[in-house]
C-alpha positions in Angstrom: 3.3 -8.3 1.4 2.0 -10.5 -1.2 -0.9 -13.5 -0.8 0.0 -16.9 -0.2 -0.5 -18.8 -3.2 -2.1 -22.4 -3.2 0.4 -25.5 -3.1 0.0 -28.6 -5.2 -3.0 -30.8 -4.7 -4.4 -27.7 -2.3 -8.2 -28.0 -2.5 -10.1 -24.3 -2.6 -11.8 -24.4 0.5 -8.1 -25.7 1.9 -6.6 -22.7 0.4 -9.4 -19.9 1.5 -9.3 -20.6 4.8 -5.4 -20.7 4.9 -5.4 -17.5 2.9 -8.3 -15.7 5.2 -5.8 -16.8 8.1 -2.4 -15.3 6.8 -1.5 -11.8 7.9 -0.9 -10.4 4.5 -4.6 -10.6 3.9 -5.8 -9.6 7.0 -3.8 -6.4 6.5 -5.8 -6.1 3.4 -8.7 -3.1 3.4 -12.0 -4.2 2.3 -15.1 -6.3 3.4 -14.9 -10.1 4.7 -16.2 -10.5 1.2 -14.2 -8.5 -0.4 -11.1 -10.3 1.1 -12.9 -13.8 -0.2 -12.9 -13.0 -3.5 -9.3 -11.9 -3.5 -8.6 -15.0 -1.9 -10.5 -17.2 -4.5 -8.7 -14.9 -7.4 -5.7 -16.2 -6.0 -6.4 -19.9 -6.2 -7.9 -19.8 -10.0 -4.5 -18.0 -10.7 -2.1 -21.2 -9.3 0.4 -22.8 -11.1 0.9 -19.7 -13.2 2.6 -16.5 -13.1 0.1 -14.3 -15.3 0.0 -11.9 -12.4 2.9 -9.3 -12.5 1.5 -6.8 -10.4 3.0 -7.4 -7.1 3.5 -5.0 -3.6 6.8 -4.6 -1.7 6.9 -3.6 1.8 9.7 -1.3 2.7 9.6 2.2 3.9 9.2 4.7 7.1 8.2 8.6 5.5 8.8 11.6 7.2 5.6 14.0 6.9 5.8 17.8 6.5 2.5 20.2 7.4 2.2 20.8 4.0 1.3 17.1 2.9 5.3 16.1 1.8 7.0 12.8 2.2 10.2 11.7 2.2 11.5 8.4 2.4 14.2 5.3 1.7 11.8 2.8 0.3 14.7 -0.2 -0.5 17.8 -0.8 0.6 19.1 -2.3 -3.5 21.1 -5.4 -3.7 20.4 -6.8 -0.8 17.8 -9.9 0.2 15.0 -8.2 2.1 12.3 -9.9 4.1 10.5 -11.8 1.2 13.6 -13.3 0.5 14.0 -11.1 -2.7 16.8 -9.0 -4.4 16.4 -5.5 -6.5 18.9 -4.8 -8.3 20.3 -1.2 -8.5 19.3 -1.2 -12.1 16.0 -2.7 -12.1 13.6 0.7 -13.1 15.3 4.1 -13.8 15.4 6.8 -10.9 12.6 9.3 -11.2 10.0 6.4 -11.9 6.8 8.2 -11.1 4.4 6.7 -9.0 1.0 7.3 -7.3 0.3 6.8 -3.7 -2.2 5.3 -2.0 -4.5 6.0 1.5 -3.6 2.4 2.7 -2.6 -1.3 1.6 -1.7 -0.2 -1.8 -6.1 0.4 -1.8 -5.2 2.2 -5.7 -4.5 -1.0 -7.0 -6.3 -3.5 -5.8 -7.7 -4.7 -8.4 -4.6 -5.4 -10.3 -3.2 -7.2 -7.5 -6.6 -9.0 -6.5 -8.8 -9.0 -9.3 -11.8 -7.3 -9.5 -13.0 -8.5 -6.2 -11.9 -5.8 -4.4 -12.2 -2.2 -6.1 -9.7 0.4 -6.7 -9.9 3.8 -4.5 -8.8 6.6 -5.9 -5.2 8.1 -4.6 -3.8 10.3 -2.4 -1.1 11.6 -3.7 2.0 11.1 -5.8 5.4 11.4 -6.4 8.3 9.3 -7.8 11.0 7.0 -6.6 15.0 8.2 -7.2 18.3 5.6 -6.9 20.2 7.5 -4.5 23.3 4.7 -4.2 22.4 1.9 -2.8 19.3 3.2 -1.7 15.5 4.2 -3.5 14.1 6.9 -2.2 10.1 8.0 -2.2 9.5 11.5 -2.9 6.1 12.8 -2.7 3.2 14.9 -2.1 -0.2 14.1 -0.3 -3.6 16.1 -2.3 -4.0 18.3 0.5 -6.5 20.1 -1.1 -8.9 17.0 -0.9 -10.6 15.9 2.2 -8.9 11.8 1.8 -5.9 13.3 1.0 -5.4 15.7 3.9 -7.1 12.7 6.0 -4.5 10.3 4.7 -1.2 12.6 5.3 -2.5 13.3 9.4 -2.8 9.4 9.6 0.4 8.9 8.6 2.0 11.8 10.6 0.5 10.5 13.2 2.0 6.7 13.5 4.9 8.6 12.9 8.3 6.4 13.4 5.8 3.6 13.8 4.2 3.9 10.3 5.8 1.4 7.4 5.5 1.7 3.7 5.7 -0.5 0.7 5.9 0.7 -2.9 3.4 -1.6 -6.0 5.2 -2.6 -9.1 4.9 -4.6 -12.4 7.4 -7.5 -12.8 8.5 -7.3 -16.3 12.1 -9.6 -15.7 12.1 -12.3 -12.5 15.4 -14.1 -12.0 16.9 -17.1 -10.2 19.4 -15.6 -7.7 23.3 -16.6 -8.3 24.5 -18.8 -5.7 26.1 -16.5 -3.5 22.6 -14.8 -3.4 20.9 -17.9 -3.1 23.4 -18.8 -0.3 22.2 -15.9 1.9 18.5 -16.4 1.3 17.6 -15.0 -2.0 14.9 -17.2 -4.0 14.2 -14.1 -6.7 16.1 -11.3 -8.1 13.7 -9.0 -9.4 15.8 -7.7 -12.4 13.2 -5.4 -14.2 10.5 -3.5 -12.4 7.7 -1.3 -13.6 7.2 0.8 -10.2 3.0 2.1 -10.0 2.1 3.3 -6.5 4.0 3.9 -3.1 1.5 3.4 0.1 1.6 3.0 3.8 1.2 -0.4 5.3 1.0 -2.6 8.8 4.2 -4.6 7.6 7.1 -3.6 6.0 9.2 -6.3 4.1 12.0 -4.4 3.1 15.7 -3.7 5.0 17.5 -0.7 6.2 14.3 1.4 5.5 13.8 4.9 7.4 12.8 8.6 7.4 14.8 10.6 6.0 13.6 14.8 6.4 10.2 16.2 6.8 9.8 19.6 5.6 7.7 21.9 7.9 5.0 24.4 6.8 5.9 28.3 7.6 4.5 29.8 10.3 3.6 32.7 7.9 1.3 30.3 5.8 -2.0 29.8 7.1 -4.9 27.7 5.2 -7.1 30.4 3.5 -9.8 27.5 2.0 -11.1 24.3 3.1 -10.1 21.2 1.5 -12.3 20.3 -1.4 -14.9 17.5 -0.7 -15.5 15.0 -3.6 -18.8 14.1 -4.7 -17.7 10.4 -3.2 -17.0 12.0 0.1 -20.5 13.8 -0.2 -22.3 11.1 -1.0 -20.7 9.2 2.0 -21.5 11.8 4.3 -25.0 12.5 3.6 -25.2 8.3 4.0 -23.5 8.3 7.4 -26.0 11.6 8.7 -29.1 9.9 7.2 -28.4 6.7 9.4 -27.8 9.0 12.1 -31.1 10.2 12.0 -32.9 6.8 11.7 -31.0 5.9 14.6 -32.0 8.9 16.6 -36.0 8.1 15.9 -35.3 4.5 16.9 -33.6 5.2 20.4 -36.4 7.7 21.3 -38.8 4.8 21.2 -36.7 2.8 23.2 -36.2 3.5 27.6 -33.8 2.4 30.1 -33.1 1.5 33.3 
């Protein structure tokens, strides 16, 4: 779900506040800050379409044990929830993409400026036109500690769990009439898909799980998943507060 976007004669401080308030940015990871920034990026961009680099909410994934996904991630000629259409032929089936742990949190930056940085992803995989349908096929990094992390998250919402694939707009089109007639205020003829991720809000139609493909009972994890040096780094930060906080409460009593 994209950021509201300032309307004419919108001062800045107007059009921070409304955009701290909407649910698309409160769905956003990052700092208060963070979310600011993004915010203020938003308003210096108005009256302008330099930014192609949008998000669209659509899917549910099924999760298999060994870190795949499978998943409808757009019902195609159709007016979805942002009141926009994608046509069947808008990007080629088998557009690779990248996923994300949350939010789209790989590409933030293109879609917010440099306010709020990019994390690295989680997996990938690539999006096939199946019909009348795009489907998300993919694979979590099990092997790393944000990847494994990432996959049990989603498994666990489950059903509950929405997804949303990034894209670059290369061709934006007024809708025909009958489109317009049922809604439609974009077709979004040409597409540049970059990253699938899982969200709060979906804004797509007729989106669901599709399989989930279990692990065998014969294979059994042999090594741990490999922690980054981000991870580390992280860690060792979280234990050393731990112990400041330990010497602090042992100075302090109760009763």
């Amino acid at each position: 779900m994209p950021l509201p976007k300032p309307t004419t004669g919108e001062t800045r401080s107007d059009f921070v506040s409304r955009c701290m308030a909407d649910p698309a940015t409160k769905e956003m990871q990052g700092t208060q800050e963070q979310k600011v920034a993004a915010c203020e990026s938003q308003f210096d961009a108005k009256g302008s379409e330099d930014s192609d680099i949008e998000a669209k909410a659509l899917a549910t994934p099924t999760l298999a044990d060994q870190g795949q996904v499978e998943a409808i991630v757009a019902t195609l000629d159709t007016v979805d929830r942002d009141y926009d259409v994608i046509p069947r032929d808008a990007f080629p089936s088998g557009a690779k993409v990248k996923m994300s742990s949350y939010d789209h949190s790989s590409i933030n930056a293109l879609r917010y400026g440099p306010g709020l940085p990019d994390q690295p992803p989680v997996g990938k995989g690539a999006i096939f036109i199946e019909g009348d349908k795009a489907i998300f096929r993919g694979q979590y990094f099990m092997d790393t500690i944000a990847g494994k992390e990432a996959f049990l998250t989603a498994k666990a919402m489950g059903a509950e769990q929405e997804w949303s694939f990034g894209y670059r707009k290369l061709q934006v089109d007024r809708p025909s009439s009958e489109l317009a007639a049922k809604g439609a205020k974009r077709v979004l003829s040409k597409l540049g898909p970059l990253e699938v991720s899982p969200v709060l809000l979906a804004g797509g139609v007729g989106t669901r799980t599709v399989a989930m493909k279990a692990a065998s009972d014969e294979v059994k994890e042999t090594t741990p998943p490999v922690e980054t040096e981000a991870e580390r780094k992280a860690k060792q930060a979280t234990a050393d507060m731990g112990q400041k906080m330990a010497l602090i409460g042992s100075t302090l009593g109760r009763r």
